[in-house]
LUMLUM-535079 format. One record per atom (N, C-alpha, C): residue number from 1; chain; atom name; x, y, z. Coordinates in steps of 0.05 Angstrom, whole numbers. Each point is the difference from the previous one (the first is absolute). Layout:
BEGIN
   gumar   volum   roti       xx       yy       zz
     NUM       A     CA        X        Y        Z
...
% end
This chain:
BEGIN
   gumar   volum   roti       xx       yy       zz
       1       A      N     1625     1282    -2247
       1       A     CA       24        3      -17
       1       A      C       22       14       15
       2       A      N       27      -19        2
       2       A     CA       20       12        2
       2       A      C       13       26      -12
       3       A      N        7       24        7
       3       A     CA        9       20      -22
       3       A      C       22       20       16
       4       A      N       18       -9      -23
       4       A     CA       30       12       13
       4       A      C        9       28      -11
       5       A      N       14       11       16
       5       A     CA       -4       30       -7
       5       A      C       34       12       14
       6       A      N        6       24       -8
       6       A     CA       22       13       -4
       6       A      C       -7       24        8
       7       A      N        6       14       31
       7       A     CA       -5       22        7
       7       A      C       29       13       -7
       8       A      N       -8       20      -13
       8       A     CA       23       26      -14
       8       A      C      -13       32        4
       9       A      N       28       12       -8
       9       A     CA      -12       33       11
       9       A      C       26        7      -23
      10       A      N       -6       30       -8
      10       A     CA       12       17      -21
      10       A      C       -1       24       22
      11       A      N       15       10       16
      11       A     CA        3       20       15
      11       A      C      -23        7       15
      12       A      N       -9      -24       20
      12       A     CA      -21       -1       14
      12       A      C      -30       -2      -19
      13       A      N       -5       -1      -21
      13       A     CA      -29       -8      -13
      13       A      C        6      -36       -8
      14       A      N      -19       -9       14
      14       A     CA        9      -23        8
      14       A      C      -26      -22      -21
      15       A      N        7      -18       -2
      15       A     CA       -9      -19      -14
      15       A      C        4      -30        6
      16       A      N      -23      -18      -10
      16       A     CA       -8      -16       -2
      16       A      C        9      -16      -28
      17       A      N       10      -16       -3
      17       A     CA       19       -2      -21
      17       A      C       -5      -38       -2
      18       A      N      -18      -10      -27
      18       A     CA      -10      -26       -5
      18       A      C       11      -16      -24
      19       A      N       11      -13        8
      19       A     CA        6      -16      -27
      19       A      C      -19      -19      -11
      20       A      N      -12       15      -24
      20       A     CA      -29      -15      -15
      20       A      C       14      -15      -22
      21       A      N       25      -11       -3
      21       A     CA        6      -15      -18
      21       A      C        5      -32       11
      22       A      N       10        4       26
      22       A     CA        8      -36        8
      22       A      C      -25       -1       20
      23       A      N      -18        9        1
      23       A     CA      -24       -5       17
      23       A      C      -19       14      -12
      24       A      N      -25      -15        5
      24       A     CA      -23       14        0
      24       A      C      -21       17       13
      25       A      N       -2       26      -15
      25       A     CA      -20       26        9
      25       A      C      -14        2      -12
      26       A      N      -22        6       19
      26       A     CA      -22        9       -6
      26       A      C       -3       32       18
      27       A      N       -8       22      -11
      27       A     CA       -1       18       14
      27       A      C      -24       21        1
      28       A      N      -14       -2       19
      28       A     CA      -26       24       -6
      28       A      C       11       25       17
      29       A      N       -9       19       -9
      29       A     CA      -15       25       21
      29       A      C        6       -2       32
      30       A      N      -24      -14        4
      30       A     CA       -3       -2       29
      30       A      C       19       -6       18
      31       A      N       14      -26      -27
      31       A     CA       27      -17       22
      31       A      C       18       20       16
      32       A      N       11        9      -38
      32       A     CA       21       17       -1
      32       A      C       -4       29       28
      33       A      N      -29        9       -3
      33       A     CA       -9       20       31
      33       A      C        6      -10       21
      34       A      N       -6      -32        6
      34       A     CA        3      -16       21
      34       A      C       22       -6       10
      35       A      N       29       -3      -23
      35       A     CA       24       -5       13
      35       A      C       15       24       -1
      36       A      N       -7       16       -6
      36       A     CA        8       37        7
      36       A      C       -6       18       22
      37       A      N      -13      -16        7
      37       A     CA       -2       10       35
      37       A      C       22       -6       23
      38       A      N        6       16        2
      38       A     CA       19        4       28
      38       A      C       -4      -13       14
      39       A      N      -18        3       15
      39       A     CA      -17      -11       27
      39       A      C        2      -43       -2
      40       A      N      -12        1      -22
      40       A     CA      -16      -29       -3
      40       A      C       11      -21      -25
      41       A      N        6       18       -8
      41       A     CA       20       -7      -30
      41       A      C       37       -5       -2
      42       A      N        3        3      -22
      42       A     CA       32        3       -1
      42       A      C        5       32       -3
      43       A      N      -10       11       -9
      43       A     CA        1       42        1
      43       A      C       21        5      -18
      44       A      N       -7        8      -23
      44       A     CA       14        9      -21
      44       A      C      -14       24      -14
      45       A      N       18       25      -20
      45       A     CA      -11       13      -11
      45       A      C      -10       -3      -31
      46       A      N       14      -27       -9
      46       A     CA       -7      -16      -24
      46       A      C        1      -26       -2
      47       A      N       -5      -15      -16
      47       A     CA        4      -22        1
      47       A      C       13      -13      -31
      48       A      N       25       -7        2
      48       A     CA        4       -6      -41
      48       A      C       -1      -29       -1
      49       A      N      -12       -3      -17
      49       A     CA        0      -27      -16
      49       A      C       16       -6      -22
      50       A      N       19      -14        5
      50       A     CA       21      -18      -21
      50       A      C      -21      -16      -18
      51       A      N        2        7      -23
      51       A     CA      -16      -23      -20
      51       A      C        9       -5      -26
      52       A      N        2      -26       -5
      52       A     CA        7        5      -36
      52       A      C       -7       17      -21
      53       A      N       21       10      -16
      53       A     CA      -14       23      -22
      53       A      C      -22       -7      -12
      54       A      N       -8       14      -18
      54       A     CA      -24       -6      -15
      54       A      C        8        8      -28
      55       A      N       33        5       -4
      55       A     CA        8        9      -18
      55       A      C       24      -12       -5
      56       A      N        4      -18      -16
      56       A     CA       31      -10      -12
      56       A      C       31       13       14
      57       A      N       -8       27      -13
      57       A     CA       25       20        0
      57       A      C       15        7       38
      58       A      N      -32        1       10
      58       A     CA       14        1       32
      58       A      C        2      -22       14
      59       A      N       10       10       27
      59       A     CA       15      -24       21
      59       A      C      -22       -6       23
      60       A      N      -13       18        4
      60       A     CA      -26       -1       14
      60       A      C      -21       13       -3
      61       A      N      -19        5       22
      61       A     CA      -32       12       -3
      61       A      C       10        3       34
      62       A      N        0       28       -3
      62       A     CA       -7       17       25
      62       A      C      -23       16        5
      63       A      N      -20      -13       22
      63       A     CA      -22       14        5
      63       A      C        2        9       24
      64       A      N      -22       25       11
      64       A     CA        5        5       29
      64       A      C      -23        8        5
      65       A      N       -3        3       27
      65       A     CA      -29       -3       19
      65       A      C        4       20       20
      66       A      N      -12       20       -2
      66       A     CA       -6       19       19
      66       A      C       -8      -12       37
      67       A      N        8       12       14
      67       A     CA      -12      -11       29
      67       A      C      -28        5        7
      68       A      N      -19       10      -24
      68       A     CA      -29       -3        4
      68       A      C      -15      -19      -23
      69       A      N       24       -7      -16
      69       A     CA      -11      -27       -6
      69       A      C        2       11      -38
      70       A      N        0       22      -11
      70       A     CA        1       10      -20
      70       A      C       22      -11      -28
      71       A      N        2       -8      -20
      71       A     CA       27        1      -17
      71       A      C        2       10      -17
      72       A      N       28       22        7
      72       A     CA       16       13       -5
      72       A      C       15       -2      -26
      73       A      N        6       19      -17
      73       A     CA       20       -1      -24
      73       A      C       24       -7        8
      74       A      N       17       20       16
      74       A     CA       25       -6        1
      74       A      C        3        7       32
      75       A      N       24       -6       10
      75       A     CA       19       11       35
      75       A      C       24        1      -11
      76       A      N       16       16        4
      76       A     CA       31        0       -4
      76       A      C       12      -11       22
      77       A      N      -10       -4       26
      77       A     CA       25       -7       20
      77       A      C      -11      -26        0
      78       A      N      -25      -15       -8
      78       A     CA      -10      -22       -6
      78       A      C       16      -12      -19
      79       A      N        5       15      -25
      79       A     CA       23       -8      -22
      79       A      C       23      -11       13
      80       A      N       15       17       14
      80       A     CA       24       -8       12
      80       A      C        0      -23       12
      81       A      N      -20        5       28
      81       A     CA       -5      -32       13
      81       A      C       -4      -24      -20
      82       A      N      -17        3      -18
      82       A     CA       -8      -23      -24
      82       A      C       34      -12      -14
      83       A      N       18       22        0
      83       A     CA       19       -9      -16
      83       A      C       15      -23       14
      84       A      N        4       14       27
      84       A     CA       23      -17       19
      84       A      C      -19      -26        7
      85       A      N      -22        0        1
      85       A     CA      -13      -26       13
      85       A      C        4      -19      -22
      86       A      N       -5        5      -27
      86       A     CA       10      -18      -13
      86       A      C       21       -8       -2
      87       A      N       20       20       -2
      87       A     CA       21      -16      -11
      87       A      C        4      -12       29
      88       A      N        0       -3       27
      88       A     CA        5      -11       25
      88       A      C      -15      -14       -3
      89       A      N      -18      -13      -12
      89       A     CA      -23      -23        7
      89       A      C       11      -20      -27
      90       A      N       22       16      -17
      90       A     CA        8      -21      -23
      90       A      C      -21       -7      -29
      91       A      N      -18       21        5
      91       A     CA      -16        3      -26
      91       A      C       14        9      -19
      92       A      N       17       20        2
      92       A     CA       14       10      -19
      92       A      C       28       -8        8
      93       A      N       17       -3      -25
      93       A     CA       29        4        9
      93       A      C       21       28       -2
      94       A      N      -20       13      -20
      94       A     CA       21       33      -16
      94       A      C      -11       18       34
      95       A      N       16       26      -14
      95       A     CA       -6       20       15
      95       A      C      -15       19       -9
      96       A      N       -3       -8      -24
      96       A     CA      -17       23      -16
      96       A      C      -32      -22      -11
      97       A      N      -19       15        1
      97       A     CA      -26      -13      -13
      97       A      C      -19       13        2
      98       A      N      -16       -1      -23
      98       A     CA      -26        8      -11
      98       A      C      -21      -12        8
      99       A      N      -15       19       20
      99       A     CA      -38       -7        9
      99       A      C      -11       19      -19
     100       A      N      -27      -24        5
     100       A     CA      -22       17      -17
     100       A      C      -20       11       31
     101       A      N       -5       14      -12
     101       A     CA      -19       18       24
     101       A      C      -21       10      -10
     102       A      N      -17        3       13
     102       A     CA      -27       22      -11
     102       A      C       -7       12      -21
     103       A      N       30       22        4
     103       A     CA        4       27      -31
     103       A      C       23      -15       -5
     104       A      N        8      -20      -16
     104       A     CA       17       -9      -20
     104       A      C       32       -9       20
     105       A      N       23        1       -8
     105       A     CA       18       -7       -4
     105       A      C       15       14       25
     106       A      N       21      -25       21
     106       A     CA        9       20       18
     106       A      C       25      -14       -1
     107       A      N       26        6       -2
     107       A     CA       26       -3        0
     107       A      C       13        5       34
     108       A      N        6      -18       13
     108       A     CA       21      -11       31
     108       A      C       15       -1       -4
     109       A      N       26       13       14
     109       A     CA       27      -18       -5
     109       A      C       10        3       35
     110       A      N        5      -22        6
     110       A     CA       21        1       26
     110       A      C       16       20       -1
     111       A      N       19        8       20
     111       A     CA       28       18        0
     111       A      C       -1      -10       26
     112       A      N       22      -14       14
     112       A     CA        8      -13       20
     112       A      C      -20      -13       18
     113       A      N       11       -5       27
     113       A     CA      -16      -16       18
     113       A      C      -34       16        2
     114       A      N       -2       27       -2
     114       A     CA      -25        3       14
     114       A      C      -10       36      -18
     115       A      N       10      -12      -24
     115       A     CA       -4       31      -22
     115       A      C      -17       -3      -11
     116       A      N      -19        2      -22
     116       A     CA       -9       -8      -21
     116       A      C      -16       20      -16
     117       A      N       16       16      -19
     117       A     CA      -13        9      -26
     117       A      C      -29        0      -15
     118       A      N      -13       13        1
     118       A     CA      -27      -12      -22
     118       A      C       -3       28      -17
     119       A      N       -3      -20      -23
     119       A     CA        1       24      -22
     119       A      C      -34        9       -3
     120       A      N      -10       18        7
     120       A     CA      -24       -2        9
     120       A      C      -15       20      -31
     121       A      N        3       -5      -19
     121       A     CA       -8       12      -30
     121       A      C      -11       27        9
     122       A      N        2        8      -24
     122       A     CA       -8       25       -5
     122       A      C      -29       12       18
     123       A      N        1       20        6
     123       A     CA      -25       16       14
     123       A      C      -19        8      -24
     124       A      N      -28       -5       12
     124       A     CA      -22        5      -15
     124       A      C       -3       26       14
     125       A      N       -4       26      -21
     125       A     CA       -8       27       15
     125       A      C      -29        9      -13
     126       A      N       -8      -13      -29
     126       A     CA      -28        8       -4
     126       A      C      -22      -14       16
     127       A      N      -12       27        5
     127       A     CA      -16       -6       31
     127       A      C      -25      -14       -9
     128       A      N       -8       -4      -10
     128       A     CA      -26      -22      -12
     128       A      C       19      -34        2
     129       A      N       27        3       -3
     129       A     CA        2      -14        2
     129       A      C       11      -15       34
     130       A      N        9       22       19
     130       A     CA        9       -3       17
     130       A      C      -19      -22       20
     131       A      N      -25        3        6
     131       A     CA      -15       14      -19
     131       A      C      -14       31       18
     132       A      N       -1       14        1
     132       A     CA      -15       34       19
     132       A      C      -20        1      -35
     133       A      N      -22       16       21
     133       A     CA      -19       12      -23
     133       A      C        9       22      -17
     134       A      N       25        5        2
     134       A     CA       11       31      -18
     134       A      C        3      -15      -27
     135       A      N       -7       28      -25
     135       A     CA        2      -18      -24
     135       A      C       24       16       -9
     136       A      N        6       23        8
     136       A     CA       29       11       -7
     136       A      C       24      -10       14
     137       A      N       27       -8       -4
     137       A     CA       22       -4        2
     137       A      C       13       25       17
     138       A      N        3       -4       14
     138       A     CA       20       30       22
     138       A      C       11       -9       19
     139       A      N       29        9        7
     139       A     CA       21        6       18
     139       A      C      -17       -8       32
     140       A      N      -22       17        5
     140       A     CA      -20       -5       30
     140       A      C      -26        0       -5
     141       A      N      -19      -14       17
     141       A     CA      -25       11        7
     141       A      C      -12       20       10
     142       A      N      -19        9        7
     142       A     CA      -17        5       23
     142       A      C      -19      -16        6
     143       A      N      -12        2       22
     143       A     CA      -21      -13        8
     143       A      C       -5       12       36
     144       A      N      -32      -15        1
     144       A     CA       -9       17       26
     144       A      C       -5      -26       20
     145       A      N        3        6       29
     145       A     CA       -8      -16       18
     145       A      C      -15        5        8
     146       A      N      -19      -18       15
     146       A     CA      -33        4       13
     146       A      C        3       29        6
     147       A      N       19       10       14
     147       A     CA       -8       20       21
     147       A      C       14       28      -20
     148       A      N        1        0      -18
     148       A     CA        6       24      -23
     148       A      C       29       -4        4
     149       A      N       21      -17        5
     149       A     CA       26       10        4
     149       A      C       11       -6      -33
     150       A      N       13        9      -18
     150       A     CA       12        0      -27
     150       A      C       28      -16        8
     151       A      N       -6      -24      -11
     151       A     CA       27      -10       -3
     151       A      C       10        0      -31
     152       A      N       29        2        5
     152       A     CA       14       -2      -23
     152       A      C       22      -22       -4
     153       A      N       -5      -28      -27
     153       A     CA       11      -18       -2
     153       A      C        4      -13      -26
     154       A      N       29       -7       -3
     154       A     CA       10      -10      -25
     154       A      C      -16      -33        0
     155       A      N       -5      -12      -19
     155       A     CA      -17      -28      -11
     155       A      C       17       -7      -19
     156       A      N       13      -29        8
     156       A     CA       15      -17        0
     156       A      C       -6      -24       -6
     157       A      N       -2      -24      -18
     157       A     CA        3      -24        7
     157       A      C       27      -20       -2
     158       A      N        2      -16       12
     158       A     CA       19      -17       -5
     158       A      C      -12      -20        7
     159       A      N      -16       -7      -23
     159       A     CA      -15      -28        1
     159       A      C      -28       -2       18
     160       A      N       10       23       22
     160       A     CA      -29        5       19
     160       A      C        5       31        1
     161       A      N      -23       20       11
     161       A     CA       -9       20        3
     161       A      C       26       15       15
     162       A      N        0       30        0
     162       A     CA       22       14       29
     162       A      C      -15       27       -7
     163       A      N       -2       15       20
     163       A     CA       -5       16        2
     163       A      C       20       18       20
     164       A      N       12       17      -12
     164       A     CA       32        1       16
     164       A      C      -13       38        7
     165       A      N        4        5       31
     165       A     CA        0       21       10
     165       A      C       28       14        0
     166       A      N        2       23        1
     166       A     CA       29        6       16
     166       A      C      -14       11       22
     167       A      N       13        6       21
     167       A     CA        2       15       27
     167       A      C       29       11        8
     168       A      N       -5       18       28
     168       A     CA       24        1       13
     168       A      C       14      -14       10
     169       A      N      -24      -18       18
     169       A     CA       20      -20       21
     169       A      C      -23      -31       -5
     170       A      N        6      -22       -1
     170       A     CA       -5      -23        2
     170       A      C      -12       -2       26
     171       A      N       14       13       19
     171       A     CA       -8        2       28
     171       A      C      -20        6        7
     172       A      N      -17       18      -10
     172       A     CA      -10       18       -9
     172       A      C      -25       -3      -10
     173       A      N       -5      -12      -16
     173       A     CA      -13      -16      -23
     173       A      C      -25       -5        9
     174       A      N      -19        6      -12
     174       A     CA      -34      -16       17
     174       A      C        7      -11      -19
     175       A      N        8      -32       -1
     175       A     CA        1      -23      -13
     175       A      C      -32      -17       18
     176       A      N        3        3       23
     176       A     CA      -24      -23       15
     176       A      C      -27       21       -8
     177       A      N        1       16       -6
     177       A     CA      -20       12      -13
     177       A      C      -14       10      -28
     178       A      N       22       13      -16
     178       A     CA      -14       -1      -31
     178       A      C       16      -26      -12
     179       A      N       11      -20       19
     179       A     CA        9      -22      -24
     179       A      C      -30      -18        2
     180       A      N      -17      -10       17
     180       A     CA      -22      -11      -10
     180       A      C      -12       11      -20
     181       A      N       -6       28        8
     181       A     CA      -17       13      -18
     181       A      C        8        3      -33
     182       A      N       27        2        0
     182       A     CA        8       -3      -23
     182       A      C        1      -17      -21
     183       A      N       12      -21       16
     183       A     CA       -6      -25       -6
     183       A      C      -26      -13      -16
     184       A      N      -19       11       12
     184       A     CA      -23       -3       -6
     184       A      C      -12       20      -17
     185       A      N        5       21      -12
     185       A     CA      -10       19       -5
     185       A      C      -12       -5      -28
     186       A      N      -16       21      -11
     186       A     CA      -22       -7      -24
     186       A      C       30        1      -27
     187       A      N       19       15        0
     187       A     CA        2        9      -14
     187       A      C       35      -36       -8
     188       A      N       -3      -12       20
     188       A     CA       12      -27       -8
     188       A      C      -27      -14       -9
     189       A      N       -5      -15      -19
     189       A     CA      -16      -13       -4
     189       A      C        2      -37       11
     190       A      N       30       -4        7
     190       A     CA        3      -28       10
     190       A      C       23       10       22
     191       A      N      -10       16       12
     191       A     CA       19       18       26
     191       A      C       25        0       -3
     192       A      N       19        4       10
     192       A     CA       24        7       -2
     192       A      C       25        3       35
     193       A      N       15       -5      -11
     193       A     CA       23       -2       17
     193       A      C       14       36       10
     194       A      N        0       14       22
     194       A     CA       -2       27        1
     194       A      C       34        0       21
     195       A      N       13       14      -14
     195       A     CA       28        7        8
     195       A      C        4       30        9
     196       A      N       20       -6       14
     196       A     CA        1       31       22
     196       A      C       23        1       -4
     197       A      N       15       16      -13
     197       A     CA       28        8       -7
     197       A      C       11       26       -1
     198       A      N       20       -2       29
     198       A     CA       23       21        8
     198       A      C       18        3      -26
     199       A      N        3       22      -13
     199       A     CA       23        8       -6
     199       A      C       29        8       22
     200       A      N       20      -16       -6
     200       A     CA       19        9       15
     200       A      C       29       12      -13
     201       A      N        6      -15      -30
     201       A     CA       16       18      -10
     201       A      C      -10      -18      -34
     202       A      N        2        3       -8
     202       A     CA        4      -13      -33
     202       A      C        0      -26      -11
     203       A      N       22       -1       22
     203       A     CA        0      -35        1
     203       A      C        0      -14       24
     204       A      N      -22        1       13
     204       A     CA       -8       -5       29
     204       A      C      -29        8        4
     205       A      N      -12      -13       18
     205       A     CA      -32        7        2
     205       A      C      -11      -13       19
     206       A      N      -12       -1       23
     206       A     CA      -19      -11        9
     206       A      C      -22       -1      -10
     207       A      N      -19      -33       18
     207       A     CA      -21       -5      -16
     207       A      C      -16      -17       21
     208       A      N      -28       11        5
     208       A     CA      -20      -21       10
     208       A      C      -22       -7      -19
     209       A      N      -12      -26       -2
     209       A     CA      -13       -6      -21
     209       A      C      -23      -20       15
     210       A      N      -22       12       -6
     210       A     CA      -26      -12        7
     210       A      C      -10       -7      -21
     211       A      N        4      -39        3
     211       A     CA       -5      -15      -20
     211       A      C      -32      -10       -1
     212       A      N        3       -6      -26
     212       A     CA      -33       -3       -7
     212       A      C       -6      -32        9
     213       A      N      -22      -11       17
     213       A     CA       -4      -14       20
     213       A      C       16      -13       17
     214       A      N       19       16        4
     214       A     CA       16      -11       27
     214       A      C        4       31       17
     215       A      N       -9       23       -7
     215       A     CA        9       13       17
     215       A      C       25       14       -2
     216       A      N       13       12       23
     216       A     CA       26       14        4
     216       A      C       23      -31       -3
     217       A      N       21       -4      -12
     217       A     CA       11      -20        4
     217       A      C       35       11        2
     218       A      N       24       -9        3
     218       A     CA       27        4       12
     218       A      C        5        6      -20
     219       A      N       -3       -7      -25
     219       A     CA       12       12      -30
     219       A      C      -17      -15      -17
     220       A      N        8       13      -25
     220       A     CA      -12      -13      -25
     220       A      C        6        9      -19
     221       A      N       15      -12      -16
     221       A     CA       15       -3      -21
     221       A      C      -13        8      -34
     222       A      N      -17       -8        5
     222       A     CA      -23       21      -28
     222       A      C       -4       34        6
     223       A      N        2       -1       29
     223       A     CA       -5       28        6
     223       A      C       21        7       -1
     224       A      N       25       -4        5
     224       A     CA       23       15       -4
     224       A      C        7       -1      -25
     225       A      N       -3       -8      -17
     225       A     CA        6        3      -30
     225       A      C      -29       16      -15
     226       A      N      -23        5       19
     226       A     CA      -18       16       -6
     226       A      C       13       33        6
     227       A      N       16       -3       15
     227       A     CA        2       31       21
     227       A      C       33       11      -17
     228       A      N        4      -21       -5
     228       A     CA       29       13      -17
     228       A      C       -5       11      -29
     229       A      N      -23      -16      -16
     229       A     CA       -6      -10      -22
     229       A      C      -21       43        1
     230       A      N       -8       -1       14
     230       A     CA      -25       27       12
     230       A      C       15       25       -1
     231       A      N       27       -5       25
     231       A     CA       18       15       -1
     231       A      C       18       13      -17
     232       A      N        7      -25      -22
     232       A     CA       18       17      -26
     232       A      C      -11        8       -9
     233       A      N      -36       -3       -2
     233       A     CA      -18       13      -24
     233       A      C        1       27        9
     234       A      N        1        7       26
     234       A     CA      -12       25        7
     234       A      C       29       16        3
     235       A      N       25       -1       -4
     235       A     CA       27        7        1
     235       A      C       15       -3       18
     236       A      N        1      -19       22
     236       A     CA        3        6       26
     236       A      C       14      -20       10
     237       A      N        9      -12      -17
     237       A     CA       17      -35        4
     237       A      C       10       -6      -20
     238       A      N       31       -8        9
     238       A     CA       16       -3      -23
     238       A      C       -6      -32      -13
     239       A      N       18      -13      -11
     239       A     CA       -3      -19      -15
     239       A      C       -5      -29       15
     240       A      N       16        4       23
     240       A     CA       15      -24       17
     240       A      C      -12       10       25
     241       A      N      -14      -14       25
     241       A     CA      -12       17       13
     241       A      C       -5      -20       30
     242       A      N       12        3       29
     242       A     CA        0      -16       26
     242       A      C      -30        2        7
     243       A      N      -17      -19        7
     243       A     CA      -27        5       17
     243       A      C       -1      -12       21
     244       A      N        1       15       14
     244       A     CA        6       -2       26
     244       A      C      -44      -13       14
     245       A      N        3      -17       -1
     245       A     CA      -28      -12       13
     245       A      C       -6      -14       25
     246       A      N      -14        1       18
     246       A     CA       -2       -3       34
     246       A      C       13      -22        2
     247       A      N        1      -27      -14
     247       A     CA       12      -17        2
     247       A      C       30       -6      -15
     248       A      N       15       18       -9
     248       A     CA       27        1       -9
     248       A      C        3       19      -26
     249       A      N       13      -10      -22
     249       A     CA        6       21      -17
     249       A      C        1      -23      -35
     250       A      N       -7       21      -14
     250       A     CA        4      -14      -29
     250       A      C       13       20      -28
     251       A      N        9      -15       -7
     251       A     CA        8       16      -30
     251       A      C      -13       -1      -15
     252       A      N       -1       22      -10
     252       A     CA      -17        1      -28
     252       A      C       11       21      -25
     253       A      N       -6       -8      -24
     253       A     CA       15        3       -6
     253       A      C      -20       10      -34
     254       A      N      -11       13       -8
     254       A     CA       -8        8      -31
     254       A      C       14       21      -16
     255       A      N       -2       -9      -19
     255       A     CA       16       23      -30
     255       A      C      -24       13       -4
     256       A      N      -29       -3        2
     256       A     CA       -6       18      -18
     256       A      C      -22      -14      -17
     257       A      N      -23       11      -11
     257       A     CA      -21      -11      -16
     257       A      C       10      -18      -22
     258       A      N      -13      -21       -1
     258       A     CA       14      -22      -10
     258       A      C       11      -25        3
     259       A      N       13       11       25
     259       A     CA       23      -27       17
     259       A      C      -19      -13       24
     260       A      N       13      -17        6
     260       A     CA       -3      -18       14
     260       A      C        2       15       25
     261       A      N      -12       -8       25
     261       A     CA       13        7       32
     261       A      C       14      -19       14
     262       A      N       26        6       11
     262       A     CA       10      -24       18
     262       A      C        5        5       23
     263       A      N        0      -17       16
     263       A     CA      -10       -5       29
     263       A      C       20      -17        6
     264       A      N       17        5       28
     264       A     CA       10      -15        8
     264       A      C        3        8       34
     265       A      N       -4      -27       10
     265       A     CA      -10       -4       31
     265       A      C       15      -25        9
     266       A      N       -6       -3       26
     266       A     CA        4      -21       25
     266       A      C      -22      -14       -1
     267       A      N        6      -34       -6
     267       A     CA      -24      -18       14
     267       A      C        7      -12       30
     268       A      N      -12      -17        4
     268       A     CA        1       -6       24
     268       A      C      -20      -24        1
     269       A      N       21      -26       19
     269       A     CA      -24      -23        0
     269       A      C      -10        0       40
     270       A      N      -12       -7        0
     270       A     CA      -15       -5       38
     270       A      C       -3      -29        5
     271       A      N      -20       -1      -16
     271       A     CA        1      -21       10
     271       A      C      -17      -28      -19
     272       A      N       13      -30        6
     272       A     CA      -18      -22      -22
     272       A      C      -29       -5       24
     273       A      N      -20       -8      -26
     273       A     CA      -23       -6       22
     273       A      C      -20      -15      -10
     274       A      N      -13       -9       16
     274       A     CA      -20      -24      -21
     274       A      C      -26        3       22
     275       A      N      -30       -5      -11
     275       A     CA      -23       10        8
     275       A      C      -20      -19       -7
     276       A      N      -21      -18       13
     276       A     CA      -24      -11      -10
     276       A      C      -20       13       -1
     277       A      N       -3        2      -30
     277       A     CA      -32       14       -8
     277       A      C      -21      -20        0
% end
């Protein structure tokens, strides 16, 4: 089988990008592991699938695939890439449109050649539902690492898990170290996405984010609306807020329990490509 494909990146987290509506997919596990390899593959940190809704009301069905083969609720910089490929591939003609995704309902809109908006709904903060084993509702956690160290972390979802640290420096950061562990830890029950976030002034922040089966990745767009979303809870970020992430920078943007989070970033296309499976 012929299968054509759309290499894209959202501030270096890069993607594999399929149109499952004018061709046919089929997609397992293994594949998806198999063409995520660097080495041997095409090497991506996700993979999204374009597919018809399953719902009247929306314009598509956005799914996504982890680089160990896993699927995922939602990606925000996957959102963005998803928006521009369509409307450039002529699936859509607006600038604005409704995917269905995993956890419900996700709103795109273009803003020039290489912007794109996603209104990424409201944050889930009850932690059963995030989902972490805590049955009380609070501002942070605690929790222990193998080796007795006490970490302390706000629990987040936006459609998928966050587990948002603060620190001093990003630089700094044992990310290549308590982010597996974390990631994995007893107290995520379907693991979680673990963010490392510099305060720098209010509305500004650095952020490294060790994503749940892909590892450390250039940015990620759930996690920065996890770390802003973490941040106002705990008083320490204003409304409107720069995240500065290894691979460029994003806005973000929440009012407050209740509202919606919005996100706005840089896509970027690489390259067209086609592959026999």
């Amino acid at each position: 089988m012929l299968l054509r494909f759309t290499k894209m990146h959202g501030l270096g987290n890069d993607f594999m990008v399929i149109d499952a509506i004018s061709q046919k997919v089929r997609m397992r596990p293994d594949l998806v592991k198999e063409l995520a390899d660097r080495n041997f593959g095409i090497g991506f940190d996700q993979m999204l699938l374009v597919e018809p809704p399953t719902e009247p009301t929306m314009d598509f069905r956005y799914r996504i695939y982890n680089a160990d083969g896993s699927e995922v609720e939602h990606c925000g910089n996957g959102a963005r890439c998803f928006a521009r490929f369509v409307r450039d591939k002529g699936l859509i003609l607006r600038d604005e449109m409704q995917v269905e995704t995993a956890r419900g309902r996700a709103i795109l809109s273009i803003k020039g050649r290489d912007q794109v908006e996603v209104d990424m709904g409201a944050p889930e903060l009850r932690p059963l539902e995030v989902p972490t084993t805590y049955a009380e509702q609070a501002t942070t956690y605690t929790t222990q690492l193998a080796d007795g160290t006490e970490v302390e972390f706000g629990a987040v979802s936006m459609g998928n898990p966050h587990a948002v640290l603060v620190v001093d420096s990003v630089a700094n950061a044992p990310v290549e170290s308590w982010g597996p562990e974390l990631e994995s830890h007893s107290v995520f029950p379907n693991r979680a996405n673990i963010g490392f976030m510099e305060v720098i002034s209010p509305s500004e922040v650095r952020l490294r984010v060790y994503e749940r089966g892909a590892g450390e990745t250039q940015a990620c767009g759930t996690g920065a609306c996890a770390a802003v979303v973490s941040g106002r809870l705990r008083g320490l970020l204003d409304q409107r807020v720069t995240v500065h992430l290894p691979g460029g920078d994003l806005e973000i943007e929440w009012a407050g329990e209740g509202h919606s989070v919005m996100m706005t970033g840089p896509v970027a296309t690489v390259y067209e490509g086609q592959i026999y499976l």
